[in-house]
C-alpha positions in Angstrom: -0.1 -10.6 -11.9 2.9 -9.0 -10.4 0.7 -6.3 -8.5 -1.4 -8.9 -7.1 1.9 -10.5 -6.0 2.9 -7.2 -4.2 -0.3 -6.2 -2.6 -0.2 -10.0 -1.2 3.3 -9.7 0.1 1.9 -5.9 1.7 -1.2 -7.3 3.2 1.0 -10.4 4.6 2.7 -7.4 6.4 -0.5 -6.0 7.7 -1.6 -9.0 8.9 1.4 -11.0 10.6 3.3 -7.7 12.0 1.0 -5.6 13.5 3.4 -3.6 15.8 5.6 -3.0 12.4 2.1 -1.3 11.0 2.6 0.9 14.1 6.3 1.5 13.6 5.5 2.8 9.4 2.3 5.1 10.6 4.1 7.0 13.8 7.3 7.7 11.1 4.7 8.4 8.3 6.1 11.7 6.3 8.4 12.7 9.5 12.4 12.7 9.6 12.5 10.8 13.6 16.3 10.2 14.5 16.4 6.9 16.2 16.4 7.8 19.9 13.2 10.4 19.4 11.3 7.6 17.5 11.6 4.9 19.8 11.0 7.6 23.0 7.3 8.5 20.6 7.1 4.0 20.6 7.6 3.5 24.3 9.2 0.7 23.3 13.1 0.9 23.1 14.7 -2.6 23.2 11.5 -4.2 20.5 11.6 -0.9 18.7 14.6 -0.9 18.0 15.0 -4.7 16.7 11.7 -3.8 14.8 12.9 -0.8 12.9 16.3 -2.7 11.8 13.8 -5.3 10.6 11.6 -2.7 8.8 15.0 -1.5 7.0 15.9 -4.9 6.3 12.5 -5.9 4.0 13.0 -2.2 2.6 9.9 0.1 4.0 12.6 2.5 6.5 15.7 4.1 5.0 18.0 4.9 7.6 20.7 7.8 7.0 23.4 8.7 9.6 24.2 12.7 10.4 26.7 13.3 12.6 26.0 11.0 15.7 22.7 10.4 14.9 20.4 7.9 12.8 17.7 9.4 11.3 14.2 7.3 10.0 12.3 7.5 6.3 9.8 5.5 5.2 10.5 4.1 1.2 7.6 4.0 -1.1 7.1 0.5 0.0 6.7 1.7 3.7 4.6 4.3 2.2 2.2 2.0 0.7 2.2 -0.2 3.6 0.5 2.8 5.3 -2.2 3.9 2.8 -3.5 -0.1 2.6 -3.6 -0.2 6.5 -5.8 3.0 6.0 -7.5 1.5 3.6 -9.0 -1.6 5.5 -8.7 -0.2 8.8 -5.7 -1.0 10.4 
């Protein structure tokens, strides 16, 4: 019951946040500092409220070194990713 809960609440994701989707796969195993991500995104004002959103429902870990903030995905990011493979997202 409860992994049918969490694959809902992931394919919810998929569904209603598309550009999010986008955020999670151009991150995908890489270490992008902030500035460098959203430069890959094109989109620098969205982007950013997008990625604070991502860390906020726990799929980005964000770790500050030095001056700059630099961008993981979690496991749940992570499997966010493979299901969006999966159906074709």
């Amino acid at each position: 019951m409860y992994q049918r809960l969490k694959q809902a609440k992931l394919l919810k994701i998929l569904i209603e946040e598309k550009a999010l989707v986008r955020l999670l796969k151009t991150i995908d195993d890489k270490d992008y500092h902030t500035r460098e991500l959203l430069k890959k995104l094109g989109a620098y004002g969205y982007g950013h409220k997008l990625l604070l959103k991502a860390e906020k429902i726990g799929l980005v870990q964000r770790r500050t070194n030095k001056n700059k903030v630099y961008n993981t995905l979690t496991k749940k990011g992570r499997e966010i990713i493979k299901l969006a493979n999966q159906i074709g997202v």
